[in-house]
VOGU-3710 file (C-alpha; in Angstrom, 3 decimals, decimal comma):
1> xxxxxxxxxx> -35,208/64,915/97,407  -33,393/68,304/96,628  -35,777/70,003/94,588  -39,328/69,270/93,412  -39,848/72,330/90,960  -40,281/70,353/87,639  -40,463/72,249/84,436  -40,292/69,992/80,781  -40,578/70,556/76,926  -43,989/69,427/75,600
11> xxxxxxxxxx> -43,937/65,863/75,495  -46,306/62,805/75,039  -44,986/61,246/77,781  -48,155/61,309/80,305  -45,504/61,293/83,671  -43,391/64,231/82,673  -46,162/66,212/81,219  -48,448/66,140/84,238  -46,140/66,539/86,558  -44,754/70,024/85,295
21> xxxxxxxxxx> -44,757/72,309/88,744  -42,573/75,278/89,711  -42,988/74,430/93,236  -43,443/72,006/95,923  -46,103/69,024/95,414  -48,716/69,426/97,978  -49,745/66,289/99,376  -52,918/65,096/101,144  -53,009/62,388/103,397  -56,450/61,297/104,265
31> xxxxxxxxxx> -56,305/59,187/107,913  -53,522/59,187/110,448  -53,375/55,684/111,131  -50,365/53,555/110,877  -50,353/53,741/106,950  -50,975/57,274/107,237  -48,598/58,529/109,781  -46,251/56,071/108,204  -46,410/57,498/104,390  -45,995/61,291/106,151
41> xxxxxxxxxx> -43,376/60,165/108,173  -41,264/58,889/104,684  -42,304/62,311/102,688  -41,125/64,446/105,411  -37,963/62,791/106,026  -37,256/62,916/101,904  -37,831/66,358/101,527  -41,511/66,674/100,455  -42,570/70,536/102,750  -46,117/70,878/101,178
51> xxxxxxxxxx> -47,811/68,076/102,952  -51,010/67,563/105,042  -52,735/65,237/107,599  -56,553/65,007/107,636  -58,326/63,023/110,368  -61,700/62,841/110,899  -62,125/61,538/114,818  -60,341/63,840/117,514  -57,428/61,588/118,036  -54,374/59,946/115,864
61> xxxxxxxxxx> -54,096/56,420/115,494  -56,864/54,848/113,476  -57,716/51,477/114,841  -55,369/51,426/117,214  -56,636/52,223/120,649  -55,055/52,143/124,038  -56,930/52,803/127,049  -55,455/54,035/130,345  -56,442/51,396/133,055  -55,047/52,075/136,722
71> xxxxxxxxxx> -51,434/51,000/135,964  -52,698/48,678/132,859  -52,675/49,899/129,469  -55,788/48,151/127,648  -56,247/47,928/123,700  -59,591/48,576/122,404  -58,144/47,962/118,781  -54,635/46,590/117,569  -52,722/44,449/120,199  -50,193/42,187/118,787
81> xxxxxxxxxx> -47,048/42,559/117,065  -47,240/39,839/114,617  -43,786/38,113/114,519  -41,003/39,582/115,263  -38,532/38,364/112,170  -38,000/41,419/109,866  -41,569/42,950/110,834  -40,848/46,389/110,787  -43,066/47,651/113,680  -41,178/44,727/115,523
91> xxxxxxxxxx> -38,133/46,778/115,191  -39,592/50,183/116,011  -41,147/48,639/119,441  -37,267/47,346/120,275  -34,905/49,609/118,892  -37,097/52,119/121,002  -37,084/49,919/124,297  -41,282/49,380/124,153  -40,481/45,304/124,890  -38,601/45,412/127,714
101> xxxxxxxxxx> -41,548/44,724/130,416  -43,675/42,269/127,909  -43,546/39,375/129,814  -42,930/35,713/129,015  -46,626/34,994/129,305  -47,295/38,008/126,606  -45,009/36,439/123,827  -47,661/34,004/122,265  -47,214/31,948/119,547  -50,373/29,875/120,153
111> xxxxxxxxxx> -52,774/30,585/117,504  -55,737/29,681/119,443  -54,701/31,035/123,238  -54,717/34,645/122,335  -52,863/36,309/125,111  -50,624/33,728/126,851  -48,934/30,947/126,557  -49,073/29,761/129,826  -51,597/28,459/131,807  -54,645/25,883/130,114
121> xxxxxxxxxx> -57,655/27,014/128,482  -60,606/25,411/129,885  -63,517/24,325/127,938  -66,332/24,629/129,312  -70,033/23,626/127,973  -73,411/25,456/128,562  -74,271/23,316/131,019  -71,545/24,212/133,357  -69,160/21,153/132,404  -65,221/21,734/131,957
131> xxxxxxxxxx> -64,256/19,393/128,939  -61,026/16,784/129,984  -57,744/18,534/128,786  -57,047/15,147/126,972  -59,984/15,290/124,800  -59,504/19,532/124,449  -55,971/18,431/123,074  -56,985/15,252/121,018  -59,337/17,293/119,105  -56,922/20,428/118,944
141> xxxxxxxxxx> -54,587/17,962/117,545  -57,110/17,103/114,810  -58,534/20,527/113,669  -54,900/21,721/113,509  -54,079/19,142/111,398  -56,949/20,199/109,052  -56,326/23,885/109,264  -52,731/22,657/107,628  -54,667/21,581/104,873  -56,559/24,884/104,596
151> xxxxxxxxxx> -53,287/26,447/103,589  -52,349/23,938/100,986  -54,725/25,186/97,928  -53,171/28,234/97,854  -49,419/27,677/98,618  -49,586/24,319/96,377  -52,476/25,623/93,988  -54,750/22,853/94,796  -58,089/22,888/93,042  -60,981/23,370/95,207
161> xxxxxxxxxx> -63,499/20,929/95,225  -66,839/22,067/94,101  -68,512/20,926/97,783  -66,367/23,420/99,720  -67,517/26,049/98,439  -64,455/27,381/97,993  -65,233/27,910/101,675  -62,939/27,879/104,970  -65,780/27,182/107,073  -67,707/24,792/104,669
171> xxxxxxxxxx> -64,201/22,973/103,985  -63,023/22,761/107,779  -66,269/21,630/109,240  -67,046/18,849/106,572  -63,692/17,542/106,887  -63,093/17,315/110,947  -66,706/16,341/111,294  -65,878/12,727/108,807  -62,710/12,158/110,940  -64,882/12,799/113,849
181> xxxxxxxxxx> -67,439/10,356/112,697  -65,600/7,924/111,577  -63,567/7,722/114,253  -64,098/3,622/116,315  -62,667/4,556/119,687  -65,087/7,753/120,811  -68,270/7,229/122,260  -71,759/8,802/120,636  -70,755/11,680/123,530  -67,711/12,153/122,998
191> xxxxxxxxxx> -68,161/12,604/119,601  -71,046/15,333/120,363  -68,471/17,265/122,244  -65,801/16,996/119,674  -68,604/18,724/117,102  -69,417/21,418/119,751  -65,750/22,135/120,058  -65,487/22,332/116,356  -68,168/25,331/116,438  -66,497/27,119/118,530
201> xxxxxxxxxx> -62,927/27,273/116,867  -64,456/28,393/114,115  -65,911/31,257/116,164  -62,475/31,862/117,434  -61,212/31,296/113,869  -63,328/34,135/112,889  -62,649/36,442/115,407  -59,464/36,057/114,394  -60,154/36,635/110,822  -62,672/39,491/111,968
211> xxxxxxxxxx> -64,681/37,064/108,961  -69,017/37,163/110,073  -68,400/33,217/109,674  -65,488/31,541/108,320  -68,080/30,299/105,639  -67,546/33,610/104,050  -63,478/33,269/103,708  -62,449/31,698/100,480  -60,431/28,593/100,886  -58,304/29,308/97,197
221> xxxxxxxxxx> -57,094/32,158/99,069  -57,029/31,533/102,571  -52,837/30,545/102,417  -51,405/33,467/100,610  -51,623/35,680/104,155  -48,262/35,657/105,313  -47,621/34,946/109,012  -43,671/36,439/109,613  -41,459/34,089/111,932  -41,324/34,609/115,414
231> xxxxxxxxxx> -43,305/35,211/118,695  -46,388/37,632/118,812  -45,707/40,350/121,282  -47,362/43,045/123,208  -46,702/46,164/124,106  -47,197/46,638/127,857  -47,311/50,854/127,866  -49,646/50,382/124,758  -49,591/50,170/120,801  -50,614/53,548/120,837
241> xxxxxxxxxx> -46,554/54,217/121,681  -46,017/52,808/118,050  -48,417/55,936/116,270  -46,881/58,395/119,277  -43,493/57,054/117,752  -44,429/57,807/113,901  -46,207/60,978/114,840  -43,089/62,528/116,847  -40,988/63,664/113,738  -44,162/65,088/112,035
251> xxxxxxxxxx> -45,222/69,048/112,698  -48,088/69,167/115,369  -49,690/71,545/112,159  -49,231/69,115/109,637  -52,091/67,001/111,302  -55,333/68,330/111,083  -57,938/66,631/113,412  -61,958/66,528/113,486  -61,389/66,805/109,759  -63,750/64,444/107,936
261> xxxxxxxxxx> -63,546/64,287/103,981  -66,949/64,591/101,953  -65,301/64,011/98,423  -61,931/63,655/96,469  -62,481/65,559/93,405  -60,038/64,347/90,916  -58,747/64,702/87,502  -59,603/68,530/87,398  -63,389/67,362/88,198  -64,068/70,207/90,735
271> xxxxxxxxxx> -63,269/72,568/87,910  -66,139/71,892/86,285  -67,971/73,771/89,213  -68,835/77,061/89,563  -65,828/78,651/90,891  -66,157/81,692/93,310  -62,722/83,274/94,379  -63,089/84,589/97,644  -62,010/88,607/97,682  -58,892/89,662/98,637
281> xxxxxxxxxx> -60,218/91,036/101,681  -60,406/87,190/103,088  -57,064/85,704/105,059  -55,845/82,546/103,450  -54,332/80,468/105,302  -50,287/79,507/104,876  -51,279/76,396/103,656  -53,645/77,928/100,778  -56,563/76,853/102,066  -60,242/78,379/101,197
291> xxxxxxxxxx> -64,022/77,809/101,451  -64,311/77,641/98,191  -62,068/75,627/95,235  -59,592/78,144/93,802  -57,747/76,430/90,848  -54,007/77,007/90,321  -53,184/74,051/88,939  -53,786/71,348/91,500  -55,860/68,114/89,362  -56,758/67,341/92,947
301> xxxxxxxxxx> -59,242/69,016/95,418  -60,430/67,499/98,655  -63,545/68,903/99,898  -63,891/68,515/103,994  -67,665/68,110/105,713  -66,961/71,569/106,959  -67,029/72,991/103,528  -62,628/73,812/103,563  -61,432/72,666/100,258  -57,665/71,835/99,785
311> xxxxxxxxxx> -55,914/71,687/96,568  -53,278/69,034/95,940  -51,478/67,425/93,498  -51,146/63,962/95,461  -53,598/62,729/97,729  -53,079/59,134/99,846  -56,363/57,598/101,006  -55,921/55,263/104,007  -59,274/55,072/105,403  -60,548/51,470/105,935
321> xxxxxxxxxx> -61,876/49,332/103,889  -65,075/49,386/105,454  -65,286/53,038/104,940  -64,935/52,635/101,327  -67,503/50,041/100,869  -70,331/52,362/102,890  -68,856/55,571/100,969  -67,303/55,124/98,031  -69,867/56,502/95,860  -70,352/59,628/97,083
331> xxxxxxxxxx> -66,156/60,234/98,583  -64,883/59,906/94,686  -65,664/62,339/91,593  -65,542/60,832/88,920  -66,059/57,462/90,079  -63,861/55,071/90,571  -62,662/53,086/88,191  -64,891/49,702/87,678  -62,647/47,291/88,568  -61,570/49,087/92,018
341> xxxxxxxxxx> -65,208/49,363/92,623  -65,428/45,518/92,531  -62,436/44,761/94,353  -63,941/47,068/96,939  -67,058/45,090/96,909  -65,543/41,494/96,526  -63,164/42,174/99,822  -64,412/41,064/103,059  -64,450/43,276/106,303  -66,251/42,724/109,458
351> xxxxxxxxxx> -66,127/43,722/113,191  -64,575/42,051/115,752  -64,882/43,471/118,932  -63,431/43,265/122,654  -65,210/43,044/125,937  -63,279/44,094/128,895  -64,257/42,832/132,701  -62,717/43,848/135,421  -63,386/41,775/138,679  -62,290/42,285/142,507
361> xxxxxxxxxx> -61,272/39,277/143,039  -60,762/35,896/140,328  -63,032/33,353/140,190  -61,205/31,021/138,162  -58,572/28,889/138,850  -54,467/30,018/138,823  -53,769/27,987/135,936  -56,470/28,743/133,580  -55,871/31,562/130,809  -59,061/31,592/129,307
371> xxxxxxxxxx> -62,492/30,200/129,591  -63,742/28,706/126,308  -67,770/28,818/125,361  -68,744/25,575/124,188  -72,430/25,368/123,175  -73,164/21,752/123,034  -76,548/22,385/121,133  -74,988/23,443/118,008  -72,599/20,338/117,368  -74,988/19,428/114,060
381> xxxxxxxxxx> -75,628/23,500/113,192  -74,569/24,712/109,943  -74,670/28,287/110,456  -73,650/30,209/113,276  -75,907/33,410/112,907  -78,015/34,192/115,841  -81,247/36,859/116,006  -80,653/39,810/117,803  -81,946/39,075/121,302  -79,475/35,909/121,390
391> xxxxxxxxxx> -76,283/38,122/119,989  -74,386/36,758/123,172  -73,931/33,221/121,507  -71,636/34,612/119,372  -69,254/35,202/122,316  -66,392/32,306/121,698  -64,288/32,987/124,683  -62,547/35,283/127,668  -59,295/35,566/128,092  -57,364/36,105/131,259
401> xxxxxxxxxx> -55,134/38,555/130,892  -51,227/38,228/132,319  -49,620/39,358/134,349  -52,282/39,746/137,149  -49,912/42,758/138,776  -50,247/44,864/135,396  -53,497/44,406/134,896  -55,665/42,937/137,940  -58,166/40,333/137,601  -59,164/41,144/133,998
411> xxxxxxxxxx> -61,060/39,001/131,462  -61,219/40,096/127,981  -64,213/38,241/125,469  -64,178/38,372/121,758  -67,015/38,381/119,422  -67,223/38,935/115,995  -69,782/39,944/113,149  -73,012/41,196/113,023  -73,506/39,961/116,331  -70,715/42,624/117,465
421> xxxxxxxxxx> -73,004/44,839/115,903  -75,454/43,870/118,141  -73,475/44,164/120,984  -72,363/47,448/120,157  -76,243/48,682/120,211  -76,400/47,365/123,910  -75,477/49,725/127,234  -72,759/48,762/129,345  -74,960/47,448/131,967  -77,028/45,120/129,850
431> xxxxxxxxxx> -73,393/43,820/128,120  -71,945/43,559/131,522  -75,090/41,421/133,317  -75,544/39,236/129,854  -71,386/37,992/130,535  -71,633/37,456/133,804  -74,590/35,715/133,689  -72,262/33,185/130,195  -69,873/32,960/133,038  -72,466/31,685/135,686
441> xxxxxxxxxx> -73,831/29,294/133,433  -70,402/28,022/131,703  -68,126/27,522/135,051  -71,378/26,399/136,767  -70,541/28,569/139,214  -73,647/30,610/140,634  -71,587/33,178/142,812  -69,857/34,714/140,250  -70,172/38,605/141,101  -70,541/41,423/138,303
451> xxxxxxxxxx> -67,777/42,630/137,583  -66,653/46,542/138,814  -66,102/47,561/135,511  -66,536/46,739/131,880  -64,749/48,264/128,830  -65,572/47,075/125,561  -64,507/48,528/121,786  -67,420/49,423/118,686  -65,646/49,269/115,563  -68,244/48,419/113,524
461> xxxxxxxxxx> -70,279/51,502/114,280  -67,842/53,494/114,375  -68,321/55,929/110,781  -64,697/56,746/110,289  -63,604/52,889/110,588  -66,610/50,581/109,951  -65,216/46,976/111,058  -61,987/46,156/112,338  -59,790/44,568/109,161  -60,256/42,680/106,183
471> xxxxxxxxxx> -60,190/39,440/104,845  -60,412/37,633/101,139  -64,217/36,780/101,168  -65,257/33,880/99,089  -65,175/35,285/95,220  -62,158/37,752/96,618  -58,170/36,812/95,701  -55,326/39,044/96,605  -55,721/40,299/92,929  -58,162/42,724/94,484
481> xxxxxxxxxx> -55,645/43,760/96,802  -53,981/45,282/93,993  -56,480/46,297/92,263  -57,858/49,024/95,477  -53,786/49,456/96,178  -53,913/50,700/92,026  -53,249/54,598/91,980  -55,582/56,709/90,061  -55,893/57,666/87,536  -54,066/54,413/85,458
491> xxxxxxxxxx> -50,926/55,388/83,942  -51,861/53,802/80,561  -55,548/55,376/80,197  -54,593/59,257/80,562  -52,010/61,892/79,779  -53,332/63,407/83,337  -51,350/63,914/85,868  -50,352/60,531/87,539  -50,755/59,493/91,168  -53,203/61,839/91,735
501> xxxxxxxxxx> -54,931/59,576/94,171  -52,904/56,962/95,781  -54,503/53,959/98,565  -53,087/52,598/101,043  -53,797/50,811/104,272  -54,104/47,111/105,538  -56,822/46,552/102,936  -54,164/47,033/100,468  -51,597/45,025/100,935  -51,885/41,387/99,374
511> xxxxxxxxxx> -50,051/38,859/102,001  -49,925/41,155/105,120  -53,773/42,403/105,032  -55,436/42,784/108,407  -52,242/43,098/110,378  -50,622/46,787/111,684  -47,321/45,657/109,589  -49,343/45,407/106,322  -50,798/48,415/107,290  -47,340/50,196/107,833
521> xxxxxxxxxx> -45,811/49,254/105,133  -48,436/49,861/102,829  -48,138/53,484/103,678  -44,439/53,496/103,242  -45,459/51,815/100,077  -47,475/54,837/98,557  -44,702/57,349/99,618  -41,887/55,674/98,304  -44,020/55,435/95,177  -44,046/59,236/94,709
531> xxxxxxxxxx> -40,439/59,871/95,883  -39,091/57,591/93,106  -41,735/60,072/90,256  -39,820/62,966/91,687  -36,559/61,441/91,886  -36,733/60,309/88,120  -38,263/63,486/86,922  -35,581/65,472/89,166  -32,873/63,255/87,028  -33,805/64,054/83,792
541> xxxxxxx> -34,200/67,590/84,448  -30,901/67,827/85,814  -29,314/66,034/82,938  -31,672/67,695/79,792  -29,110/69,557/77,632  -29,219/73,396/77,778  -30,887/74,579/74,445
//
């Protein structure tokens, strides 16, 4: 971009008209997370000066979270690269070596074993039983072969049959349980077991989904998330090397932490305020700043919880979905737009959280890699909600993490929904006696120390993230992806200025939502979209005839 400094002829044409500034746009970005750091990275390297970073927490990175541990990095928040083929934070971990210690064991493509490949996951029941591998497979076998089918009324636009429910959960569970039942060669007990184990994927499932239940994912949607080719990989010095990575071209000053945003004023709104210019007695900052809105021009004007307001002509808003549905109302004047309200609402986010033990010594056996919670009481339940006192239920599995020389004898356990919530509430002792006490009771093994330490994430009560990443909820379709990825205000309703407020983060993105690409490339998204405004509009000023 040579030149931003945009001057035009009156005009009806809303773009050229709005965008009519002798200078520099300045540019907001609100979050430095991976769509954040991501879109700044672009601007910056394409000539845009007049941009700013503002994150609330003290730290960049968003929900990505790595965790110094001994000689083990551990991640409180994003761990996987999600296929390697043409994902684009693939290629930043390799081009810049950050693969070359992930070990065999840490390149997964299991869907269900969610840090290794090798080894077994054993199944055990609540009352201390491990389930035969045979059976473990046979029925693996089976709800795989229904989770195919899960993808097919999307991808092949199969109606959805009124008993679903248009429902993941409802549709999975109805469908395994009559192949269960009607299969001649299982016992009345093996059956029962084959019904527990059907519970608990679908706990996994919605871990992995970070989905409350996968009763609340619709089924019409469920296929169009995109799962790119290849292996899922970690990153053994931690994905926070990814965000160090984005953030090491970008001006320490440019990022502003501890910076929470009360409300976007758009369109002009804040103009409609009383307006008190400070006297010239007061330092301004390089960067215009003040405490109080000063209008030259900007249609934007972002007003921090520590009463700074910024002007700008551009502002990008990455902050989570969850953040939007708790705040929406009161972070936007005017109001958003209807129909970005609903897709807002429609969207699904929840929590899914980690729970990190570390023991002196392993109790389980050299080939296991994780130890699977199978509740043998809730083969017939329909819902999988639990009261607050029995929030540990909720806990599908721990994993063992590999290799045992990077990270010791470490289990991590996954839990989802409001019972994460609950969780959350919890201190680390009660957390850490409640899982060892699972563990007891699922190995049948009595002895079974507590563990030296426990780490564990909160993302759901966490007020600058609220939940961990998104999903299409039952009434949701990826049309509402598009709808919150929509800039503001809509070209075709104003002769404003345009992309005054732009969205991006995973949220946004329609076949990549809930993943750190989607994010990514969402945020590259909303730059590119304002470099090609000033490219066009630098075009036809260079080429308008001298009058």
């Amino acid at each position: 971009m040579q030149s931003c400094e945009i001057s035009s002829d009156s005009t009806d044409d809303p773009l050229s008209s709005g965008l009519r500034i002798h200078r520099q746009p300045r540019i907001v970005v609100i979050g430095a997370g991976l769509a954040g750091l991501a879109a700044t990275k672009i601007l910056l390297k394409n000539g845009f000066t007049d941009v700013s970073v503002l994150e609330a927490s003290d730290h960049i990175g968003g929900r990505v979270q790595s965790v110094q541990h001994g000689k083990a990095t551990l991640e409180l928040g994003a761990t996987w690269i999600h296929g390697a083929n043409g994902n684009p934070v693939y290629h930043l971990a390799e081009d810049n070596g950050l693969l070359e210690h992930t070990t065999d064991g840490e390149r997964s493509v299991g869907r269900i074993s969610l840090y290794t490949k090798n080894g077994v996951a054993h199944y055990q029941t609540n009352v201390g039983k491990r389930i035969p591998k045979d059976l473990v497979e046979e029925f693996s076998d089976l709800y795989n072969e229904v989770y195919e089918l899960t993808q097919e009324f999307f991808k092949n636009g199969k109606p959805v049959c009124a008993e679903s429910q248009n429902s993941v959960g409802v549709f999975t569970r109805d469908v395994v349980r009559k192949k269960i039942m009607l299969d001649p060669d299982d016992s009345e007990s093996t059956k029962k077991l084959k019904l527990s184990m059907l519970q608990q994927y679908l706990k996994v499932e919605s871990c992995e989904s970070s989905s409350p239940s996968m009763d609340e994912v619709s089924l019409s949607e469920f296929g169009e998330w995109t799962e790119i080719p290849g292996a899922h990989y970690v990153i053994p010095e931690g994905f926070m090397k990814i965000m160090e990575l984005l953030a090491q071209d970008i001006p320490s000053h440019t990022i502003c932490l501890r910076k929470p945003v009360r409300c976007i004023h758009w369109n002009y709104s804040a103009q409609h305020q009383e307006v008190i210019t400070k006297s010239s007695d007061d330092n301004h900052n390089e960067n215009n700043h003040s405490s109080q809105p000063v209008m030259r021009g900007h249609p934007v004007s972002v007003e921090c919880e520590d009463e700074e307001w910024i002007m700008a002509d551009h502002v990008i808003v990455t902050t989570s979905l969850g953040v939007l549905k708790q705040n929406h109302e009161a972070m936007f004047s005017p109001s958003l737009p209807e129909d970005k309200v609903l897709a807002i609402e429609k969207l699904g986010i929840s929590t899914t959280d980690k729970i990190f033990l570390e023991f002196e010594e392993p109790f389980w056996s050299p080939e296991c890699n994780s130890i699977q919670f199978v509740w043998e009481d809730e083969a017939q339940l329909e819902q999988l909600a639990y009261p607050e006192e029995l929030w540990y239920k909720k806990i599908c599995s721990f994993d063992v993490l590999y290799p045992p020389e990077r990270y010791g004898y470490m289990l991590s356990g996954w839990i989802c929904g409001q019972e994460a919530l609950y969780m959350e509430r919890c201190d680390d002792e009660t957390v850490a006696e409640t899982c060892t006490e699972l563990l007891r009771r699922f190995t049948g093994n009595p002895d079974i120390p507590k563990p030296r330490r426990i780490l564990r994430s909160s993302w759901g009560s966490n007020p600058y993230i609220r939940g961990s990443y998104s999903f299409t909820r039952v009434g949701s379709s990826g049309a509402d992806c598009e709808n919150l990825a929509m800039p503001l205000p809509y070209a075709n309703s104003t002769k404003a200025p345009p992309l005054q407020v732009l969205f991006a983060g995973e949220a946004t993105h329609r076949k990549y939502y809930s993943t750190t690409h989607g994010a990514l490339l969402s945020g590259q998204r909303e730059a590119t979209r304002l470099m090609e405004i000033y490219q066009d509009l630098n075009s036809a000023e260079t080429t308008k005839p001298n009058i």
